[in-house]
PDB file of N, CA, C, O and CB in Angstrom:
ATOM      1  N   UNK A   1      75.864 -20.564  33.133  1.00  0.00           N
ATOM      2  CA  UNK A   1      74.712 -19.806  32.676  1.00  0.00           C
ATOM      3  C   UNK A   1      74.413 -20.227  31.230  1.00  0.00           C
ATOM      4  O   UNK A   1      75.243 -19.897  30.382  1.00  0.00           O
ATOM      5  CB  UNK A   1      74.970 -18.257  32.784  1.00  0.00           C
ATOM      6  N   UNK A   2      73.108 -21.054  30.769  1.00  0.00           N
ATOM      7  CA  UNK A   2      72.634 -20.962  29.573  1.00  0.00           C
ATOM      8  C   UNK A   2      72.415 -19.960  28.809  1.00  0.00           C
ATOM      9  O   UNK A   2      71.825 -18.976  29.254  1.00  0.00           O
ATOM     10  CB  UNK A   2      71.826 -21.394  29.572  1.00  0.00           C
ATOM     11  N   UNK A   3      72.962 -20.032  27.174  1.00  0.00           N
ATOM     12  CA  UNK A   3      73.267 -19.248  26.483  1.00  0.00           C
ATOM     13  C   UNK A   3      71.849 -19.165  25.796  1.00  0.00           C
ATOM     14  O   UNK A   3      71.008 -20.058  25.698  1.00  0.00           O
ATOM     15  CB  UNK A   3      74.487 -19.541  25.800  1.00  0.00           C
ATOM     16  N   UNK A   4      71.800 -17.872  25.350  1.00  0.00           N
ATOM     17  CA  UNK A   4      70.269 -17.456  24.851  1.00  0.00           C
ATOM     18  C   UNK A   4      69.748 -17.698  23.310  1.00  0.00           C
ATOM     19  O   UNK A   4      70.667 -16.987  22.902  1.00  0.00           O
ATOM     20  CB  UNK A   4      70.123 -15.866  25.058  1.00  0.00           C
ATOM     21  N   UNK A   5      69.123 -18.054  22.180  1.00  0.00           N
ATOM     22  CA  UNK A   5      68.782 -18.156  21.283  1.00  0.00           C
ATOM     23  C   UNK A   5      67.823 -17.042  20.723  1.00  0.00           C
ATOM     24  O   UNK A   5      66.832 -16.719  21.378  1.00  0.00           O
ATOM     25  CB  UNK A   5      68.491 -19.207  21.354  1.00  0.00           C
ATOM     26  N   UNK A   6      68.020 -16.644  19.905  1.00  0.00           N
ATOM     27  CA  UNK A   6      66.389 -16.142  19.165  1.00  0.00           C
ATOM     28  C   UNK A   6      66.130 -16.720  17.997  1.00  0.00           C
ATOM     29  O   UNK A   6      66.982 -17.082  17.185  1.00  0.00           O
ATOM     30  CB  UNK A   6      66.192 -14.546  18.750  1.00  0.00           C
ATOM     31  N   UNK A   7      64.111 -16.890  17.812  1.00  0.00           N
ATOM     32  CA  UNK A   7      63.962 -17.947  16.958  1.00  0.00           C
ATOM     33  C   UNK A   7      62.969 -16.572  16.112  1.00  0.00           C
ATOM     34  O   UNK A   7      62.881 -15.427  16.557  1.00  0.00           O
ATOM     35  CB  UNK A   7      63.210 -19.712  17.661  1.00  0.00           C
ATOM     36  N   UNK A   8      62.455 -16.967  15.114  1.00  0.00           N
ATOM     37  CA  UNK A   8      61.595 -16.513  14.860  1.00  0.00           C
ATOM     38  C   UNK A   8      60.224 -17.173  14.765  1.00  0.00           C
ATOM     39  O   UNK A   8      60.582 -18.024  13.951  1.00  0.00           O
ATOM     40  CB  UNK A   8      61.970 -16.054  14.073  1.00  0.00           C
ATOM     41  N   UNK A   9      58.890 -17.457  14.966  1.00  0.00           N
ATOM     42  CA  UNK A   9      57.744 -18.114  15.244  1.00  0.00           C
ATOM     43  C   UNK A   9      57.198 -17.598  13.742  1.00  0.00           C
ATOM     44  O   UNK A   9      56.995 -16.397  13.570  1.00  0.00           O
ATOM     45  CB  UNK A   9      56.895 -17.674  16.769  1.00  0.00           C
ATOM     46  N   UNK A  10      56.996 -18.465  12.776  1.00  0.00           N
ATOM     47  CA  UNK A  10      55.741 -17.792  11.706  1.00  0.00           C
ATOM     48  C   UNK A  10      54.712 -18.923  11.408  1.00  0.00           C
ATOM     49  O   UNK A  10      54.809 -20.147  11.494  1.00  0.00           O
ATOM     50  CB  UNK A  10      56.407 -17.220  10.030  1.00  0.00           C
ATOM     51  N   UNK A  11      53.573 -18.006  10.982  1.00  0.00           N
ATOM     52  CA  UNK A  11      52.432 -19.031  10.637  1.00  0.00           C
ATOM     53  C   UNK A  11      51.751 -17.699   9.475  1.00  0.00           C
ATOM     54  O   UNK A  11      51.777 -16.472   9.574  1.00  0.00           O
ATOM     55  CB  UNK A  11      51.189 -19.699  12.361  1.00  0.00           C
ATOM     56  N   UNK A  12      51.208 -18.570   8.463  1.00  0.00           N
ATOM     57  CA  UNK A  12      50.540 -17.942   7.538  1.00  0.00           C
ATOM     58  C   UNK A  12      49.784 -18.711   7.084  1.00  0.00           C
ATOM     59  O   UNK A  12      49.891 -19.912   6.836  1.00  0.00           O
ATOM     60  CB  UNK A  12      51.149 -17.399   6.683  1.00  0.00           C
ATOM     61  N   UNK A  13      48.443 -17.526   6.884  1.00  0.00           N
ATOM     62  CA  UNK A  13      47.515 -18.443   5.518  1.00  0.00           C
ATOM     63  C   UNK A  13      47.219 -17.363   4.546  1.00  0.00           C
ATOM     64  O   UNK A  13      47.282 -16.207   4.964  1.00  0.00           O
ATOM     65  CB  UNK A  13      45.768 -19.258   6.010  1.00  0.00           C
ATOM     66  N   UNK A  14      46.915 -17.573   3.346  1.00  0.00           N
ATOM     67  CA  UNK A  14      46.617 -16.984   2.247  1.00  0.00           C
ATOM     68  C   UNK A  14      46.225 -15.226   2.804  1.00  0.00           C
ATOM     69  O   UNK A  14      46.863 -14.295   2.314  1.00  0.00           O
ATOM     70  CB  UNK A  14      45.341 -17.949   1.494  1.00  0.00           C
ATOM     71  N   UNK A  15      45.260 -15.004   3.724  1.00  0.00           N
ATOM     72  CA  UNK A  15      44.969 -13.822   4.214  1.00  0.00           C
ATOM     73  C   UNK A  15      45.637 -13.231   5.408  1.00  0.00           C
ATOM     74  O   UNK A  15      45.551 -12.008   5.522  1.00  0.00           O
ATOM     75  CB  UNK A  15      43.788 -13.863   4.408  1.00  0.00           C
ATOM     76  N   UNK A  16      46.266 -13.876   6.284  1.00  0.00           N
ATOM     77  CA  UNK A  16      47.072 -13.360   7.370  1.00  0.00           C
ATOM     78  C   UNK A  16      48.355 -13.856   7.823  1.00  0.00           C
ATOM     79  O   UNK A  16      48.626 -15.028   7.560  1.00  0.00           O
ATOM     80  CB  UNK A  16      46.386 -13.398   8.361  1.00  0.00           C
ATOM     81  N   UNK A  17      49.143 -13.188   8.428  1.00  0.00           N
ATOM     82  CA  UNK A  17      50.629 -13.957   8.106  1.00  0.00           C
ATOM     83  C   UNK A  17      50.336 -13.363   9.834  1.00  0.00           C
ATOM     84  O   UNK A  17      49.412 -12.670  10.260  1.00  0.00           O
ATOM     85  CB  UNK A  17      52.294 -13.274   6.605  1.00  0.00           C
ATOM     86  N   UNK A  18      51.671 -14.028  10.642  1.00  0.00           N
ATOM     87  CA  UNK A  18      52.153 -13.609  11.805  1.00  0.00           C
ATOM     88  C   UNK A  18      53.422 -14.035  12.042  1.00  0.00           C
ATOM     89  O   UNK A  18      53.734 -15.205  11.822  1.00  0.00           O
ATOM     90  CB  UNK A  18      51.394 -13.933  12.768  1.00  0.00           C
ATOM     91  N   UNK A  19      54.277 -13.147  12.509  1.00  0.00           N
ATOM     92  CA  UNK A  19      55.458 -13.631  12.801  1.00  0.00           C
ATOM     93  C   UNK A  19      56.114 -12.564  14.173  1.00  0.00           C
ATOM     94  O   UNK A  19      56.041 -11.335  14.156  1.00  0.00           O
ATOM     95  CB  UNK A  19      56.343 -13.650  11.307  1.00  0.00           C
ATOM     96  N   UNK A  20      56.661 -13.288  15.155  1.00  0.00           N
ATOM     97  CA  UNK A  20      56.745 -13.242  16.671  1.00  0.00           C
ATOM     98  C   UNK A  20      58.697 -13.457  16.504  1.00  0.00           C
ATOM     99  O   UNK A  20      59.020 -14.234  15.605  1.00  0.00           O
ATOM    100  CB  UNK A  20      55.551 -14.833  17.686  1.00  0.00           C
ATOM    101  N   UNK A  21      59.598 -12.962  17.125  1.00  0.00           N
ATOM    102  CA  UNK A  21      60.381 -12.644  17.263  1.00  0.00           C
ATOM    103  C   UNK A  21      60.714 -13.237  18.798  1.00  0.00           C
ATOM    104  O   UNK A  21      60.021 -12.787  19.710  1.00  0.00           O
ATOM    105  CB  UNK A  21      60.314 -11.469  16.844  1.00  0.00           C
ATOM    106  N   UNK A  22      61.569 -14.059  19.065  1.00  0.00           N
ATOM    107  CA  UNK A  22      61.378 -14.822  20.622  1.00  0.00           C
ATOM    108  C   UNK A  22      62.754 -15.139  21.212  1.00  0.00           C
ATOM    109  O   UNK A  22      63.424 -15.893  20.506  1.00  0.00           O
ATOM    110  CB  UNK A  22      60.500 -16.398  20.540  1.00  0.00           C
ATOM    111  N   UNK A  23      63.278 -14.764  22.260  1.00  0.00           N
ATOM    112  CA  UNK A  23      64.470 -15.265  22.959  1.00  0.00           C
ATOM    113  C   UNK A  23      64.331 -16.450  23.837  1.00  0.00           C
ATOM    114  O   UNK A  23      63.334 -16.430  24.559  1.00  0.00           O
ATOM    115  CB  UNK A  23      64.996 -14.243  23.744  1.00  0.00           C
ATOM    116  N   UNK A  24      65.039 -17.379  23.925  1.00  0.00           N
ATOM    117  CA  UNK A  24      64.888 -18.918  24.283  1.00  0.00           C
ATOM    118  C   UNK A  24      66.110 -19.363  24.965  1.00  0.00           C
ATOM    119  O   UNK A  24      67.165 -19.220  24.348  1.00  0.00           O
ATOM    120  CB  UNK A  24      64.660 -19.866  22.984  1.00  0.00           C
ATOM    121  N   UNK A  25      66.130 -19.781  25.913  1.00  0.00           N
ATOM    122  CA  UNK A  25      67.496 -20.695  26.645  1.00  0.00           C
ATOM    123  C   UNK A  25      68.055 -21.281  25.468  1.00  0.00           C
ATOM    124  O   UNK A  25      67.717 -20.908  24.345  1.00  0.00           O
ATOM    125  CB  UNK A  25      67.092 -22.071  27.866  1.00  0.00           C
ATOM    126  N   UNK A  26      68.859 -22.144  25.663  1.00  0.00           N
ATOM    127  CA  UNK A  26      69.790 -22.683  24.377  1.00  0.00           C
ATOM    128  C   UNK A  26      69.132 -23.998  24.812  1.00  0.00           C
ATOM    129  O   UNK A  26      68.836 -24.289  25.971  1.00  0.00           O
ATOM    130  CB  UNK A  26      71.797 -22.536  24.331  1.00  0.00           C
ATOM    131  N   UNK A  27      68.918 -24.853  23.570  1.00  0.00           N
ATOM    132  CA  UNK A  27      68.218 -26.374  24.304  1.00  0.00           C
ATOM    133  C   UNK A  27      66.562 -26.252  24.301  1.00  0.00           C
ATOM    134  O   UNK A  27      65.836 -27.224  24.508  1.00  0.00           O
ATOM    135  CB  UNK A  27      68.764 -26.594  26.240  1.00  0.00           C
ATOM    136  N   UNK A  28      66.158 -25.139  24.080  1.00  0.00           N
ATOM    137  CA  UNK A  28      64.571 -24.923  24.032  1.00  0.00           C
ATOM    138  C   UNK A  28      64.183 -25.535  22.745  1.00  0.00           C
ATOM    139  O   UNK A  28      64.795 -25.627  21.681  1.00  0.00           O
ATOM    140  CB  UNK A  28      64.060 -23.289  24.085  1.00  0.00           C
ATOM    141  N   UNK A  29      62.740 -26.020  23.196  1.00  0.00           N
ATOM    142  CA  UNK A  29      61.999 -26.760  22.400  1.00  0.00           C
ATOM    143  C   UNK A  29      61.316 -25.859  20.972  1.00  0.00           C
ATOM    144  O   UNK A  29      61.468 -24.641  21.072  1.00  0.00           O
ATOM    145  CB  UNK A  29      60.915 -27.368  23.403  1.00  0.00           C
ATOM    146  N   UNK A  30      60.771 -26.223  19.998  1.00  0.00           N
ATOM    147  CA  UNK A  30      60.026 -25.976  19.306  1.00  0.00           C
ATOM    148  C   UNK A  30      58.681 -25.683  19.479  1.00  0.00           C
ATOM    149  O   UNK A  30      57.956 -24.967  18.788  1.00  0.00           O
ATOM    150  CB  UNK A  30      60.187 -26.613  18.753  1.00  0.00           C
ATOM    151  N   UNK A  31      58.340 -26.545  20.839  1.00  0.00           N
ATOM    152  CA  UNK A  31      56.719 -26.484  21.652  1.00  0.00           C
ATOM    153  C   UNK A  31      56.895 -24.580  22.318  1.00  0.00           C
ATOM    154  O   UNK A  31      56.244 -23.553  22.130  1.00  0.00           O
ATOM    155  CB  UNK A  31      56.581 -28.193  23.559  1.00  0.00           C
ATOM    156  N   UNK A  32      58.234 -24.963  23.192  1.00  0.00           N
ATOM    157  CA  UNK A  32      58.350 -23.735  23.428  1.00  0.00           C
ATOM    158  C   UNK A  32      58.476 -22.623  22.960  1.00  0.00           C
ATOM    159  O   UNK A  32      58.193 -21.622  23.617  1.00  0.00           O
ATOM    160  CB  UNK A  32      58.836 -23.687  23.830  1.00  0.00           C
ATOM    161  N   UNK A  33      58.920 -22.575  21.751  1.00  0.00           N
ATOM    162  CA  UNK A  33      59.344 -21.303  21.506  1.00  0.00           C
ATOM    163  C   UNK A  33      57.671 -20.422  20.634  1.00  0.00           C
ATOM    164  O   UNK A  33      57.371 -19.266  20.337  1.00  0.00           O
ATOM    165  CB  UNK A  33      61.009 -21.510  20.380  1.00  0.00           C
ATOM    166  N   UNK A  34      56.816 -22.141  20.494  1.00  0.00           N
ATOM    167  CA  UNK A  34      55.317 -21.942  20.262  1.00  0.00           C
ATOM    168  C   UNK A  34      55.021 -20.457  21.544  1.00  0.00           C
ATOM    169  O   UNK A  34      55.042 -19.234  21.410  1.00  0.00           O
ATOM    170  CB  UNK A  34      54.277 -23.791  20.700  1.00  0.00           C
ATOM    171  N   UNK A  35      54.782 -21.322  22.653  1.00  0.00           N
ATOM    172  CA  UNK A  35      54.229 -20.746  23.427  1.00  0.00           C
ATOM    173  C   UNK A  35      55.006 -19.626  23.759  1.00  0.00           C
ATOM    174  O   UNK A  35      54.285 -18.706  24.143  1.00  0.00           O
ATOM    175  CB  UNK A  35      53.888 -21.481  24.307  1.00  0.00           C
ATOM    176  N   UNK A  36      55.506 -19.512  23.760  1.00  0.00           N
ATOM    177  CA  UNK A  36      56.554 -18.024  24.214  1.00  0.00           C
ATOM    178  C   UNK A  36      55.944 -17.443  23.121  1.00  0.00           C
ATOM    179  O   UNK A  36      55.101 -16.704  23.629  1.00  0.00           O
ATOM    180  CB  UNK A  36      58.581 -17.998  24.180  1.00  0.00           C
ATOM    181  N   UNK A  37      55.854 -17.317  21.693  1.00  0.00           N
ATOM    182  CA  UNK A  37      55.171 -16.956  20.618  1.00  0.00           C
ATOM    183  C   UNK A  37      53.924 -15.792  20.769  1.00  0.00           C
ATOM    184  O   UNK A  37      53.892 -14.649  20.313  1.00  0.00           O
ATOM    185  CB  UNK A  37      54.698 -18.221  20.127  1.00  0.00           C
ATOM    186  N   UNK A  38      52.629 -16.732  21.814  1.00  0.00           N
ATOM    187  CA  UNK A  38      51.894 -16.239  22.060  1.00  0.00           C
ATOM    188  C   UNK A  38      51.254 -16.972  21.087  1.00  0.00           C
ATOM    189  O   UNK A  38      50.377 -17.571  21.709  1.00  0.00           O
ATOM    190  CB  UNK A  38      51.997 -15.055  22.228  1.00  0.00           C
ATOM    191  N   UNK A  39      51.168 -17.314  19.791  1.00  0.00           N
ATOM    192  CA  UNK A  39      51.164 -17.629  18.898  1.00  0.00           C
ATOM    193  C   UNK A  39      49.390 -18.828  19.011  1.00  0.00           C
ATOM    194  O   UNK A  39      48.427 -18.836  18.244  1.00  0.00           O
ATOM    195  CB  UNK A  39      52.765 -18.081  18.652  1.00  0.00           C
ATOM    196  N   UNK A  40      49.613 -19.545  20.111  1.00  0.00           N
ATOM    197  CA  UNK A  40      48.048 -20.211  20.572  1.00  0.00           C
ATOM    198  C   UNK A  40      47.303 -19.707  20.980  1.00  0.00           C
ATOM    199  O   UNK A  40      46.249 -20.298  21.217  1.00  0.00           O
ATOM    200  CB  UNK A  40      47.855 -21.034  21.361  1.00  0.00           C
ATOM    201  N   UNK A  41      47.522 -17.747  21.408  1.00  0.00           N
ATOM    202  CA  UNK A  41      46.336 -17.134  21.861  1.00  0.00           C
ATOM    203  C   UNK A  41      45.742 -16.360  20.491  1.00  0.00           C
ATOM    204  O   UNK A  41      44.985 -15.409  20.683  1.00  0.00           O
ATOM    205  CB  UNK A  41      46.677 -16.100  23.180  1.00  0.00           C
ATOM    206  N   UNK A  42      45.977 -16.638  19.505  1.00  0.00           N
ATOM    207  CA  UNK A  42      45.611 -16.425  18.352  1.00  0.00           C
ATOM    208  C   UNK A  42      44.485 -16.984  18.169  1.00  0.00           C
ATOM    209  O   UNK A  42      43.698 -16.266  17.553  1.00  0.00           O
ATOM    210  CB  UNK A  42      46.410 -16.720  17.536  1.00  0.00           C
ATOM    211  N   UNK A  43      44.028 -18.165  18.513  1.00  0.00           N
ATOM    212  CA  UNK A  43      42.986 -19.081  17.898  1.00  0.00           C
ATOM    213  C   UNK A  43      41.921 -18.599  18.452  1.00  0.00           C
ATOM    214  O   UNK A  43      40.819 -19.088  18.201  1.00  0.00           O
ATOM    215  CB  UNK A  43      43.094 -20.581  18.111  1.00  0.00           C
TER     216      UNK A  43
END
């Protein structure tokens, strides 16, 4: 059984910050832990 990670996701600009809190297989990507984020339904 793959062991679990949590990452934290942040993005900021001068007026809005966001930051997403995310659990991830062990070995998960950076793309992924984007999308798990939610983080592209922002735009």
């Amino acid at each position: 059984m793959p062991a679990n990670i949590r990452v934290e996701v942040a993005y900021a600009l001068p007026e809005k910050q966001y930051l997403q809190r995310v659990t991830l297989d062990e070995g998960a990507t950076v793309e992924q832990a984007i999308i798990a984020s939610g983080l592209l339904a922002l735009a």
